[in-house]
C-alpha positions as CSV (number, residue, x, y, z in Angstrom):
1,X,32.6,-22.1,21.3
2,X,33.7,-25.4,20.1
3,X,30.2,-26.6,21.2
4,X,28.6,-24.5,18.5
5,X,31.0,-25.1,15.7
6,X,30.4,-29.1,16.4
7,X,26.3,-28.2,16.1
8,X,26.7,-25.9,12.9
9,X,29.1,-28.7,11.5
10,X,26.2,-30.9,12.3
11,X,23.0,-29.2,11.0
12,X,24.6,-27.0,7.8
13,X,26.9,-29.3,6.2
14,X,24.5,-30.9,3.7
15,X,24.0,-29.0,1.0
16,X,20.5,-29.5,0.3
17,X,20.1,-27.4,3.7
18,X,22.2,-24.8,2.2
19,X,20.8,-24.5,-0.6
20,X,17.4,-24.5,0.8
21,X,18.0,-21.6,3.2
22,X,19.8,-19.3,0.8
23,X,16.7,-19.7,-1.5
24,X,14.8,-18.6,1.7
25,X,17.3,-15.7,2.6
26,X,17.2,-14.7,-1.3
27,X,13.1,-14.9,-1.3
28,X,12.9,-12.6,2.1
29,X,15.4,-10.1,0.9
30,X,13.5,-9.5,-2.6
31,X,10.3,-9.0,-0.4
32,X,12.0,-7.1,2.0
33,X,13.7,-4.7,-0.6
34,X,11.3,-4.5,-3.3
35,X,8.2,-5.5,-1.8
36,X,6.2,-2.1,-2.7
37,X,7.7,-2.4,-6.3
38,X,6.6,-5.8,-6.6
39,X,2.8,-5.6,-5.1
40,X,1.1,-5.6,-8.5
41,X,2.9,-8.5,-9.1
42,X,2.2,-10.3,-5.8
43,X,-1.5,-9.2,-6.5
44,X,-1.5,-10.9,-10.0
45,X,0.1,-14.0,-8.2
46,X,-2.5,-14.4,-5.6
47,X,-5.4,-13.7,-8.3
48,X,-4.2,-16.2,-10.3
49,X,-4.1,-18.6,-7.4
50,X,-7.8,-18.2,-6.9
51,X,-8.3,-18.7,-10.5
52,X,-6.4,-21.6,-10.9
53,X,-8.2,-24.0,-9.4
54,X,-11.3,-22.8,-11.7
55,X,-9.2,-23.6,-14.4
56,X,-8.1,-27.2,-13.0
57,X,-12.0,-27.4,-12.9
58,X,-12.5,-27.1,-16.1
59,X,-9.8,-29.0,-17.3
60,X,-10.8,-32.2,-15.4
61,X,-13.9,-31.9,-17.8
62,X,-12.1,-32.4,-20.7
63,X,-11.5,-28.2,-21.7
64,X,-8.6,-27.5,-23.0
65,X,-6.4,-25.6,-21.0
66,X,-6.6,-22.0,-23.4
67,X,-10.4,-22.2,-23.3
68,X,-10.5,-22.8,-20.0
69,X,-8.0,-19.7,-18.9
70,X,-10.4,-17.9,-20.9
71,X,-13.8,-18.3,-19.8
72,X,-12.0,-18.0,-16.3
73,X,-10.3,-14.8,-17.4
74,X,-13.7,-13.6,-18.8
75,X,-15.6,-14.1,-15.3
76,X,-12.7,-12.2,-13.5
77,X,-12.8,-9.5,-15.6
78,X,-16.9,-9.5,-15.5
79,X,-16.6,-9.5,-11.2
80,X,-13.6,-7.0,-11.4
81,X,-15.8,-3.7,-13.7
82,X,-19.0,-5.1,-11.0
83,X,-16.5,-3.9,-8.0
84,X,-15.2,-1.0,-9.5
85,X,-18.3,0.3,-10.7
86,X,-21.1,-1.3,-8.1
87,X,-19.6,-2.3,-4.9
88,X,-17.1,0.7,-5.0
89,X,-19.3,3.9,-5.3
90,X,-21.7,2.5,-3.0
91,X,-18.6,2.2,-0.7
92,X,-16.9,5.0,-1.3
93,X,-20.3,6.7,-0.8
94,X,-20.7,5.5,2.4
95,X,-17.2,6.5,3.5
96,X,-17.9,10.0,2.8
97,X,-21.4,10.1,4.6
98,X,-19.3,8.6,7.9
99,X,-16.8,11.2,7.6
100,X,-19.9,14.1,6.9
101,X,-21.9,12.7,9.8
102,X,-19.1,12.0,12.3
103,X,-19.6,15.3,14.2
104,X,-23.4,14.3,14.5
105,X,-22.8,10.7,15.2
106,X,-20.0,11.8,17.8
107,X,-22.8,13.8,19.5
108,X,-25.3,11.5,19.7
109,X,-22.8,9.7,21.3
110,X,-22.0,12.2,23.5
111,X,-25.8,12.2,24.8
112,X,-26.2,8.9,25.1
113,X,-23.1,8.3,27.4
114,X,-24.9,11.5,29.4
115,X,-27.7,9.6,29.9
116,X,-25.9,6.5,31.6
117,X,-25.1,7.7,34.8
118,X,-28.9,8.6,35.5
119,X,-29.8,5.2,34.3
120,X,-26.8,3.2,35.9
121,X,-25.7,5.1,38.8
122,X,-24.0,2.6,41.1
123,X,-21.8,1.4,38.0
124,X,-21.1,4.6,35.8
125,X,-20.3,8.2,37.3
126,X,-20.2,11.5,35.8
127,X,-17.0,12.6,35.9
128,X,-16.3,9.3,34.0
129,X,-18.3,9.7,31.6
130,X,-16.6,13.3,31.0
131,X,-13.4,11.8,30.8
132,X,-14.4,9.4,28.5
133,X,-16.2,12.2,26.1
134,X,-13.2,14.6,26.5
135,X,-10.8,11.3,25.9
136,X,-13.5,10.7,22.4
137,X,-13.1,14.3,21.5
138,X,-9.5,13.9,21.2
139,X,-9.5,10.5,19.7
140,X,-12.0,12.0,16.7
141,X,-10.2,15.4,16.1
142,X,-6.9,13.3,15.5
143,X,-8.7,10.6,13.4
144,X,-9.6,13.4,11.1
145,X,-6.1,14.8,10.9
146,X,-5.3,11.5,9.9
147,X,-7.9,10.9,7.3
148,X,-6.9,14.8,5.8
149,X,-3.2,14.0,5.9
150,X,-4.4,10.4,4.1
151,X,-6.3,11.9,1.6
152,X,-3.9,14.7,0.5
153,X,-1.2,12.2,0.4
154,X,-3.0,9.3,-1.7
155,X,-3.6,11.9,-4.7
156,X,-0.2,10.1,-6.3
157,X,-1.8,6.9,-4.9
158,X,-4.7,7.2,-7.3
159,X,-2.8,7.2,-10.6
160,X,-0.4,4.6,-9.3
161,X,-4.1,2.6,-9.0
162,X,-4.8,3.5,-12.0
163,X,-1.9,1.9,-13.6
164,X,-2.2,-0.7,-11.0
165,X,-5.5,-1.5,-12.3
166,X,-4.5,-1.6,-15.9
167,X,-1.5,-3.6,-15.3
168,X,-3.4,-6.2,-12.8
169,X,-5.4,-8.1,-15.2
170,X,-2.9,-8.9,-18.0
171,X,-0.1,-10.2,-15.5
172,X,-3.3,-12.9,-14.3
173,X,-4.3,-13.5,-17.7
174,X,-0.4,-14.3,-18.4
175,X,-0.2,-15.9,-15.1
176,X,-2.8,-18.3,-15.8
177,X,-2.0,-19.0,-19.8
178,X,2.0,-19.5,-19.3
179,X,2.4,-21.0,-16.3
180,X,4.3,-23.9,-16.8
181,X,6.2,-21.9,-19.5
182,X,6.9,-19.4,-16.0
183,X,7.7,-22.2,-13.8
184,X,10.2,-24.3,-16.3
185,X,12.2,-21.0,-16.5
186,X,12.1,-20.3,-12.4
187,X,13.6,-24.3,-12.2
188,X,16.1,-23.7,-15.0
189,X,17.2,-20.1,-12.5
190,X,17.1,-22.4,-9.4
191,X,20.2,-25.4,-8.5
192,X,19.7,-28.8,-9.5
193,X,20.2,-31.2,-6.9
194,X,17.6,-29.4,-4.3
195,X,15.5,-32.1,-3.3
196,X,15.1,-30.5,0.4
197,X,13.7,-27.8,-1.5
198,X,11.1,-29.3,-3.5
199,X,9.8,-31.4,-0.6
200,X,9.1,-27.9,1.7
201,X,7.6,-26.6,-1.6
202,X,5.3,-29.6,-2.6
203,X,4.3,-29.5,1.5
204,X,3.8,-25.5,1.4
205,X,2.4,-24.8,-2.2
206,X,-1.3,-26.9,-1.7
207,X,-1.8,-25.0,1.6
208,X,-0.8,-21.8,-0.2
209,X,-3.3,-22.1,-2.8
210,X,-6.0,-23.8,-0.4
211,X,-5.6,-20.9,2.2
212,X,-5.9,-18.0,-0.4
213,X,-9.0,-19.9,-2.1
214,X,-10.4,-20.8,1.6
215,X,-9.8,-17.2,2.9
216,X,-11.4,-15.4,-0.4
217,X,-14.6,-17.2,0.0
218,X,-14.8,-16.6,3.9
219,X,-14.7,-13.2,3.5
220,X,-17.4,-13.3,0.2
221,X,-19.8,-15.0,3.0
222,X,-19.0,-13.1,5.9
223,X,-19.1,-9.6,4.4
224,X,-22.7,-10.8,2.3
225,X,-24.2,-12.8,5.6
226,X,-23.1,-9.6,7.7
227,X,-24.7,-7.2,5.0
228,X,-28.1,-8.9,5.0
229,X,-28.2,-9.0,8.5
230,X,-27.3,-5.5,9.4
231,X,-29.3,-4.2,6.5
232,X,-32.7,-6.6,8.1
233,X,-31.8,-4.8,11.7
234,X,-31.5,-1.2,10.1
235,X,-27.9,-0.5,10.7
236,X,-26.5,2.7,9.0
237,X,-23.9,2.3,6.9
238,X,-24.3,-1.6,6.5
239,X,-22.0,-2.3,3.4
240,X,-18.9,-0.4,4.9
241,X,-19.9,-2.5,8.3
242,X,-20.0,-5.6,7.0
243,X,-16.9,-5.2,4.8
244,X,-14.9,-4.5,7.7
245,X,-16.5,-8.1,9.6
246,X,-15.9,-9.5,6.2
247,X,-11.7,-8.3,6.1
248,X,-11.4,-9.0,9.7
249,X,-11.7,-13.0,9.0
250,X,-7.9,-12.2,7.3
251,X,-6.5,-12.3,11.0
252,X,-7.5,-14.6,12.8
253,X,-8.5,-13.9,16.7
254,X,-7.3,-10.5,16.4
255,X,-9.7,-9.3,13.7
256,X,-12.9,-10.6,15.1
257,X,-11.8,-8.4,18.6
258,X,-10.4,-4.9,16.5
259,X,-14.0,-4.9,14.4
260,X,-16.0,-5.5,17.6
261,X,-15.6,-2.0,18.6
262,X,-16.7,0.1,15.5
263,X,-19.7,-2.5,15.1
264,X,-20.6,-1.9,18.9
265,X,-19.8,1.6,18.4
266,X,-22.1,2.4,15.3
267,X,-24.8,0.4,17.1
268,X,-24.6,2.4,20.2
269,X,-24.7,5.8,18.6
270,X,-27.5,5.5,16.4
271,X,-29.7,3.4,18.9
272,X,-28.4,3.9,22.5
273,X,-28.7,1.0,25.2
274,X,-31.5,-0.2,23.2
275,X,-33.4,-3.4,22.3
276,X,-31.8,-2.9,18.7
277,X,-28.6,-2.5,20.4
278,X,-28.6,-5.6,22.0
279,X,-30.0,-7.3,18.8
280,X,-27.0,-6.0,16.7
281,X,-24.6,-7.4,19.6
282,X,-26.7,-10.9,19.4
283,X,-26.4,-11.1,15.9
284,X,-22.9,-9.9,15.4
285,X,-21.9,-12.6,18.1
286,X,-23.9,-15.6,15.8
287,X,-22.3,-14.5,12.7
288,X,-18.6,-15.1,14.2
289,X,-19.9,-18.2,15.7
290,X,-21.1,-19.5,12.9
291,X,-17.7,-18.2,10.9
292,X,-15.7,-19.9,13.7
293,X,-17.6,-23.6,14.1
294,X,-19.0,-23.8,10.6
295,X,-17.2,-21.9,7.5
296,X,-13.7,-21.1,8.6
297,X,-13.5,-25.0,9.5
298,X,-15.0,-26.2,6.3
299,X,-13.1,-24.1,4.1
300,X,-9.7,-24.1,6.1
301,X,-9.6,-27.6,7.9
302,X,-7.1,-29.4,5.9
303,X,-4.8,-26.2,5.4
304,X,-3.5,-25.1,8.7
305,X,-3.1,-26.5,12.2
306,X,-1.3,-24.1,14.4
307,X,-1.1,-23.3,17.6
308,X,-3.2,-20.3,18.1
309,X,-0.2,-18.6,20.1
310,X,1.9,-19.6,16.7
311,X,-0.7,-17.5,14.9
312,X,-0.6,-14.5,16.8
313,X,3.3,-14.5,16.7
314,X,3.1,-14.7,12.5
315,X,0.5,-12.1,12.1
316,X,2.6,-9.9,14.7
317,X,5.6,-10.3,13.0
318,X,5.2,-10.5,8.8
319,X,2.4,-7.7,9.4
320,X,5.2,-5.6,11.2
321,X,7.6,-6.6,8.3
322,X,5.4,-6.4,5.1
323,X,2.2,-4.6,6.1
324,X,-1.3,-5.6,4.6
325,X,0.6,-8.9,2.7
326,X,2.3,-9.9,6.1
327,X,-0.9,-10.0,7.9
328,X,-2.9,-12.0,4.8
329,X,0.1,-14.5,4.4
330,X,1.1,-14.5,8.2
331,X,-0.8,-17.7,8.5
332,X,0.8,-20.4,5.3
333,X,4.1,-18.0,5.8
334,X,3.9,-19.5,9.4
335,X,3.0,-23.2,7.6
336,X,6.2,-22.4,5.6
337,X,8.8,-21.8,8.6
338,X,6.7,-25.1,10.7
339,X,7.5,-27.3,7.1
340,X,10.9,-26.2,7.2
341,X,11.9,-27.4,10.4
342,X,10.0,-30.6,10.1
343,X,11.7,-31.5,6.5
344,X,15.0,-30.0,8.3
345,X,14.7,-32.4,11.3
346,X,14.1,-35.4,8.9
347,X,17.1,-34.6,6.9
348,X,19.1,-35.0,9.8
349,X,17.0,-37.8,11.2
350,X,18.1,-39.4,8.1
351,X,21.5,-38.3,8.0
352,X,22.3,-39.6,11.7
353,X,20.4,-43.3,11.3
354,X,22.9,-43.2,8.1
355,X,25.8,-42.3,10.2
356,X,25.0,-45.1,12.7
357,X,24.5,-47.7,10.1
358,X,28.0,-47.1,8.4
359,X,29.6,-47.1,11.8
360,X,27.8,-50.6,12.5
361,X,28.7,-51.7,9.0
362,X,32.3,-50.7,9.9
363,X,32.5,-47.9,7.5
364,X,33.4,-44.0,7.3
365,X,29.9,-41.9,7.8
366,X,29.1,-40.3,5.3
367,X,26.7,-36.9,5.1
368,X,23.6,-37.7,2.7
């Protein structure tokens, strides 16, 4: 016991550590307790972090800060009504010709997977193949019990969207226009003499805003690279496709395997063990090469360098504790917790070669 007292003595008795994990404790609390209250807000945050450096842009050319926030402001708003009323219908169109045509789709399945065993009988049996369709069967009747139950439940969904949507843009706008009016006041709330603080903040904030930026244009060329293609090789349902290959860049490793399946699934219903099968498969597989070797490194290189294991264990665990924003800041959350140790370990670095060089100097040690 006394061995752990000496060690908390030793790591938690300078106050710049205290201070800097109680404003850690206080920040994970507020998300954890009002996290759904606050996701407009968090929205408006990362928005404006996109936008920012468009208005840092303009400002290095000499435009005032005001005109800049609003030509910025102006091109948000101008992509924001082309989502809602472009992108969206053709989306939401396509989500409700899936859900028409997924008893037809799940029988040409059904025949294609008959025809397998005549064509590969020393791999794929009969009674396998019946599993699998009964096993299908199952998995589709309960995916549209879900889908009911969603819809019926997201009627209050679509006026909290409403004033969601309504809301958004004036806390970016406000984001952008008062932000060092925003920030003065968060420094006047937080404790003076946090040093500790500000260097895991000044480390963590650039790859904040880097990763956001980075990840928002990865996904704009995935999803339009993936849409051309699939559209060129005659895939149904192309723009809901390729917007789920353009999302799944968000998690890394795990995303490129979960959207493998529908992809390979769609393919294989509408054209069997075909040539335009294997041309989907071919093409899919270059697109996520070239997202791996070419864009995710030039738009994420100087941002992150984890472990890949350390990347898995973040998405895991903030997507199990804050959902849809765990999983999208698993990665500079994870930056966040690797910063605070590092600054933590050279607090104490520093504290210890202090230590030593009273003791040499014959004097008390004293904690910096």
């Amino acid at each position: 016991m006394q061995y752990f007292r000496n060690w908390f003595n030793q790591r938690f008795s300078d106050p710049q550590v205290i201070i800097l994990f109680f404003l850690l404790v206080i920040g994970t609390l507020i998300i954890l307790t009002l996290g759904k209250l606050l996701a407009p807000v968090l929205a408006g945050i990362v928005i404006a972090y996109l936008l920012e450096g468009i208005v840092v842009f303009f400002q290095r050319l000499r435009t005032p800060r005001m005109i800049a926030v609003l030509l910025v402001f102006t091109a948000f708003l101008t992509a924001l009504f082309f989502l809602l009323f472009s992108l969206m219908p053709k989306i939401s169109t396509q989500i409700g010709g899936i859900l028409a045509d997924l008893p037809a789709i799940a029988a040409a399945g059904q025949q294609q997977l008959i025809q397998l065993p005549e064509k590969y009988p020393d791999f794929i049996s009969p009674e396998q193949i019946t599993d699998f369709t009964r096993y299908l069967q199952t998995e589709i009747g309960r995916m549209g019990q879900r889908i009911l139950s969603f819809s019926v439940a997201s009627v209050r969904g679509i006026f909290s969207f409403i004033i969601y949507l309504v809301l958004l843009p004036f806390m970016v706008f406000f984001f952008l226009k008062d932000k060092k009016v925003i920030l003065d006041w968060v420094n006047d709330l937080l404790p003076e003499d946090r040093d500790l603080s500000r260097q895991v903040w000044r480390q963590v904030d650039l790859q904040i805003g880097n990763y956001i930026r980075g990840k928002f244009w990865e996904i704009l060329i995935i999803w339009g690279i993936s849409y051309v293609v699939f559209l060129f090789l005659g895939l149904d349902y192309a723009m809901l496709i390729s917007l789920l290959v353009g999302l799944s860049v968000l998690v890394p490793y795990i995303g490129v395997t979960v959207t493998t399946l529908p992809v390979a699934m769609m393919g294989f219903f509408q054209w069997g063990l075909s040539s335009e099968f294997i041309y989907l498969l071919i093409a899919y597989g270059i697109i996520q090469l070239f997202d791996g070797n070419i864009v995710a490194p030039l738009l994420l290189a100087d941002v992150v360098n984890l472990h890949p294991i350390a990347i898995i264990v973040s998405v895991v665990l903030f997507g199990g504790l804050w959902g849809f924003w765990g999983v999208f800041f698993a990665i500079p959350l994870a930056t966040l917790v690797e910063a605070v140790l590092k600054v933590w370990q050279n607090a104490q670095g520093h504290a210890d070669l202090a230590e030593i060089d009273a003791e040499i100097k014959g004097e008390p040690g004293e904690r910096t």
